[in-house]
PyMOL CGO cylinders between C-alpha atoms (Angstrom):
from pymol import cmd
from pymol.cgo import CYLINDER

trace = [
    CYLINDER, 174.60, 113.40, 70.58, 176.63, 115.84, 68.28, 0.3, 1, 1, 1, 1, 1, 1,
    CYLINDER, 176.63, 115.84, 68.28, 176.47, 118.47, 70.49, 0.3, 1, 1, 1, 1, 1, 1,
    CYLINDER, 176.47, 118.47, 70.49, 174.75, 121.68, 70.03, 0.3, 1, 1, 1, 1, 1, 1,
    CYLINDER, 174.75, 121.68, 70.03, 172.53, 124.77, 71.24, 0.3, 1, 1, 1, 1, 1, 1,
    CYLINDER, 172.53, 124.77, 71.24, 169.13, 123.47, 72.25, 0.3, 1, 1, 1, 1, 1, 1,
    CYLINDER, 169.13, 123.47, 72.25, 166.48, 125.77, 70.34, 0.3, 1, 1, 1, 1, 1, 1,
    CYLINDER, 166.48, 125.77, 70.34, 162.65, 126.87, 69.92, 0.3, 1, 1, 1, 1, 1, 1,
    CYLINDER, 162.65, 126.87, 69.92, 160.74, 125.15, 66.53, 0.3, 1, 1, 1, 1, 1, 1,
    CYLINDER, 160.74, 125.15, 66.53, 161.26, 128.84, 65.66, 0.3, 1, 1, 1, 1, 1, 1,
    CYLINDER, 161.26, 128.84, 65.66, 165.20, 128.40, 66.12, 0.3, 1, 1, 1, 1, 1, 1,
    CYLINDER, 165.20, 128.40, 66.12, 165.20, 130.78, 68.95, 0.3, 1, 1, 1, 1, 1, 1,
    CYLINDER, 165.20, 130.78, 68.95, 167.95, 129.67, 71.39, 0.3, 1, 1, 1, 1, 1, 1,
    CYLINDER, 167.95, 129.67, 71.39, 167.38, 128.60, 74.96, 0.3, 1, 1, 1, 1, 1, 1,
    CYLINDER, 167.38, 128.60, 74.96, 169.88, 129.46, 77.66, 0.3, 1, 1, 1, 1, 1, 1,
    CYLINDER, 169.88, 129.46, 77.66, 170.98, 126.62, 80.40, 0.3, 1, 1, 1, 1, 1, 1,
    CYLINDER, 170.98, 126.62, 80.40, 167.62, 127.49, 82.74, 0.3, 1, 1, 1, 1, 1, 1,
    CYLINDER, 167.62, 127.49, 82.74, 165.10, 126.42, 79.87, 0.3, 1, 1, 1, 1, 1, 1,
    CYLINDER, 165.10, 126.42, 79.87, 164.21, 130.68, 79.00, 0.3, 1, 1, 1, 1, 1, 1,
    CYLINDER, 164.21, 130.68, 79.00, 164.48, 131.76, 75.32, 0.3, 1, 1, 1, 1, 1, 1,
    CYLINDER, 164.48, 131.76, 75.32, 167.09, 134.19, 74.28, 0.3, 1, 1, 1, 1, 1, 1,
    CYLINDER, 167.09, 134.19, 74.28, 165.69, 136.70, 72.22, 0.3, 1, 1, 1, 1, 1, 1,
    CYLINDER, 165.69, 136.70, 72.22, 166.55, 137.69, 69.65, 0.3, 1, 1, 1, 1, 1, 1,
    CYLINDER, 166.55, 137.69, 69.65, 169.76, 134.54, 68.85, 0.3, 1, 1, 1, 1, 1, 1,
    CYLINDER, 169.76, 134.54, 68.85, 168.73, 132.31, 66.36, 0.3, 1, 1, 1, 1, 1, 1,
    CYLINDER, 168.73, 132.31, 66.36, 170.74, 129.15, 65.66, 0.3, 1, 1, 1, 1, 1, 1,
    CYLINDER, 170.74, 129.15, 65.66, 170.78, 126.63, 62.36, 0.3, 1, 1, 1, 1, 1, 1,
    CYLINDER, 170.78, 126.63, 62.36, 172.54, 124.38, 60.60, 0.3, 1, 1, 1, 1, 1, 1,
    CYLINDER, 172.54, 124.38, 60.60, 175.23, 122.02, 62.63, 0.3, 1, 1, 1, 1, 1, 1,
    CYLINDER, 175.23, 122.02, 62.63, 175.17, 124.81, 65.52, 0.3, 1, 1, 1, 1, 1, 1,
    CYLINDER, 175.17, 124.81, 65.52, 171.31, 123.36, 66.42, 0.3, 1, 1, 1, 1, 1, 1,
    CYLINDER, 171.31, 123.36, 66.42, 171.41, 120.63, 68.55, 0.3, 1, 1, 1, 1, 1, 1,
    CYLINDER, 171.41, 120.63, 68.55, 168.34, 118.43, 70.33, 0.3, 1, 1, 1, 1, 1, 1,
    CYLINDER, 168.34, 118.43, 70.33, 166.37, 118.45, 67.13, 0.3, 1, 1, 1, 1, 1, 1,
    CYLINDER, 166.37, 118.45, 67.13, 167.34, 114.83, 66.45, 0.3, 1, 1, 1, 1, 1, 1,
    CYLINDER, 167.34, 114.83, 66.45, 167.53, 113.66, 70.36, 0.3, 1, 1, 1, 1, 1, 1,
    CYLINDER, 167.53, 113.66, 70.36, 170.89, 111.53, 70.74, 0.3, 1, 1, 1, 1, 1, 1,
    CYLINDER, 170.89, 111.53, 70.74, 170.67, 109.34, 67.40, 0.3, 1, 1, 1, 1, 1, 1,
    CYLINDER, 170.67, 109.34, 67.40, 171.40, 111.74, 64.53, 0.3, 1, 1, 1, 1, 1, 1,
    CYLINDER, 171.40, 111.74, 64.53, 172.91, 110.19, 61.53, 0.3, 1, 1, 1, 1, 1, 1,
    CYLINDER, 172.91, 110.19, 61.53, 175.69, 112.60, 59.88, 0.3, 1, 1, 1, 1, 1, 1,
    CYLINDER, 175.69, 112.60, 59.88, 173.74, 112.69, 56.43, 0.3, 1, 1, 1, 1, 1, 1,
    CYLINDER, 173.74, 112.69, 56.43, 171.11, 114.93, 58.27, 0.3, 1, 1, 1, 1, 1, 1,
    CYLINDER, 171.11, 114.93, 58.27, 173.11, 118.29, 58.71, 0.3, 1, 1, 1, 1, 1, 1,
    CYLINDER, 173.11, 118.29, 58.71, 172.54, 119.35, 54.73, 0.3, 1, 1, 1, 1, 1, 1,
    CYLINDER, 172.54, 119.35, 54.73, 168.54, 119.18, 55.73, 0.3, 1, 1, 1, 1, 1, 1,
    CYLINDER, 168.54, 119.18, 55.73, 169.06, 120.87, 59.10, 0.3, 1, 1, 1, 1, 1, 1,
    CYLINDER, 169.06, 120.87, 59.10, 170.60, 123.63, 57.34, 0.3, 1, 1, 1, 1, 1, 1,
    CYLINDER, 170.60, 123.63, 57.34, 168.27, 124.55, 54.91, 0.3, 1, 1, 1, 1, 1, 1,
    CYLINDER, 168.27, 124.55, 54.91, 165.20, 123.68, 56.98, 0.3, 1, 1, 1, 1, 1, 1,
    CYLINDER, 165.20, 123.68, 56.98, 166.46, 125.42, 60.25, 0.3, 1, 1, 1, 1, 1, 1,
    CYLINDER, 166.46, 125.42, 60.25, 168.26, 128.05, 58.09, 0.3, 1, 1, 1, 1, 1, 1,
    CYLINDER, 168.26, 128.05, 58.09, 165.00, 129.01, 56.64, 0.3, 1, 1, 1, 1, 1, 1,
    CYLINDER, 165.00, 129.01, 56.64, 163.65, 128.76, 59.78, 0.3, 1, 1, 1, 1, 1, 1,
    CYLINDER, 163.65, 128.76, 59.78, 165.69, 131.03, 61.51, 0.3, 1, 1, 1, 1, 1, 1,
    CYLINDER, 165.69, 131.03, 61.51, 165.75, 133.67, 58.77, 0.3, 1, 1, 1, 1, 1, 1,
    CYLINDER, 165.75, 133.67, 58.77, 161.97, 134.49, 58.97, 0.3, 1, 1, 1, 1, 1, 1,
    CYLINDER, 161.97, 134.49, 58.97, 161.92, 134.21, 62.91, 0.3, 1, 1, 1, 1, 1, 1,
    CYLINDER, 161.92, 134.21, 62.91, 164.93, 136.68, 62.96, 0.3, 1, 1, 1, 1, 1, 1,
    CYLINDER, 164.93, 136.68, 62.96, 163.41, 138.91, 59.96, 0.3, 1, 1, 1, 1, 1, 1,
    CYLINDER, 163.41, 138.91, 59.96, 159.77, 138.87, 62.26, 0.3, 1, 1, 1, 1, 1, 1,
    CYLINDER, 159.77, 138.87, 62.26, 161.85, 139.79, 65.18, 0.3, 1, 1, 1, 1, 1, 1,
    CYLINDER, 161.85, 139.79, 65.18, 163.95, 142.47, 63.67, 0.3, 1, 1, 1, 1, 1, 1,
    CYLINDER, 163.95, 142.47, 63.67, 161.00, 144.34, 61.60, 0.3, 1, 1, 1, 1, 1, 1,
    CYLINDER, 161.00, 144.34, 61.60, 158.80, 144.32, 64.82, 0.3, 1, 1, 1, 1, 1, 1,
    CYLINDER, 158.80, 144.32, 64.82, 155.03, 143.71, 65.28, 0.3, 1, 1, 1, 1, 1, 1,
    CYLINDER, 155.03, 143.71, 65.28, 153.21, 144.11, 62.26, 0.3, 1, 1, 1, 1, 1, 1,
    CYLINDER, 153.21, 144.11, 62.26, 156.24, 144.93, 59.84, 0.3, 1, 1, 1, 1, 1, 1,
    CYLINDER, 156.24, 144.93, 59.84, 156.59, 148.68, 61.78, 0.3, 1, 1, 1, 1, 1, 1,
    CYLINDER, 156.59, 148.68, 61.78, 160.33, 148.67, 61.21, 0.3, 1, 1, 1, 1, 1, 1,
    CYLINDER, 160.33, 148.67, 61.21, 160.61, 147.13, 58.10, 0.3, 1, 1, 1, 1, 1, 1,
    CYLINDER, 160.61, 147.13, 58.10, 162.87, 149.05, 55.76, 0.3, 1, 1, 1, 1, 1, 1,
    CYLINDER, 162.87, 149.05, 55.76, 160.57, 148.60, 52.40, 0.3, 1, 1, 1, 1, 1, 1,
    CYLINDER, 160.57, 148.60, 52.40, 157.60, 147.22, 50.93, 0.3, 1, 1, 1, 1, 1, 1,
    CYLINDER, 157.60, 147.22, 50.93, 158.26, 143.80, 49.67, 0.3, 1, 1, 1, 1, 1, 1,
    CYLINDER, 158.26, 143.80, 49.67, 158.01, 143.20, 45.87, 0.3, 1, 1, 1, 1, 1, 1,
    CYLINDER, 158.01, 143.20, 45.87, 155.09, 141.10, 44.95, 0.3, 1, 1, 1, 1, 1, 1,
    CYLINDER, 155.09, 141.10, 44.95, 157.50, 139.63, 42.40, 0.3, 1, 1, 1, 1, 1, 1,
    CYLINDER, 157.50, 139.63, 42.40, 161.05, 139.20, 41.54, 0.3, 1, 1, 1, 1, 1, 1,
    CYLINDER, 161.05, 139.20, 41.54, 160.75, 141.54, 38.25, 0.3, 1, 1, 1, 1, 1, 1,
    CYLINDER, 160.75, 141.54, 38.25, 159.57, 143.94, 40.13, 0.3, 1, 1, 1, 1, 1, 1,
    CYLINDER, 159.57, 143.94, 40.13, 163.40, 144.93, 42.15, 0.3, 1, 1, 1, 1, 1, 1,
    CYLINDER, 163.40, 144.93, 42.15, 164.92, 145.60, 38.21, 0.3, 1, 1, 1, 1, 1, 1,
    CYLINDER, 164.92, 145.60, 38.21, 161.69, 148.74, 37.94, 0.3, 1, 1, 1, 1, 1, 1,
]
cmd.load_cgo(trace, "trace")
């Protein structure tokens, strides 16, 4: 195994007794366990952007709270929209 922090399909990390940690994500080569013990080295560019991606929304969805109440503004429903 290449070592790593065992995490959550939502990247969340899990401390040594099994219990998430809210509120730590993890991604990239700092994930561990997603491959079990045979992961070839070509993998880690995929395990970044997957489990990047991954981790962004579940820390974005953690950060804004239930139902967007801390979210600091609307989202544009398209890129053009931010130059406005």
């Amino acid at each position: 195994c290449m070592g790593g922090l065992q995490c959550t399909v939502d990247a969340e990390c899990i401390d040594g007794r099994g219990q998430v940690i809210r509120g730590l994500y993890v991604a990239g080569e700092a994930a561990g366990g997603i491959h079990g013990n045979n992961r070839l080295g070509g993998n880690s560019l995929l395990d970044c952007v997957v489990f990047g991606r991954v981790a962004g929304k579940a820390a974005c969805k953690y950060v804004f709270g239930a139902g967007d109440k801390f979210k600091p503004c609307p989202t544009p429903g398209e890129i053009k929209d931010l130059t406005k």
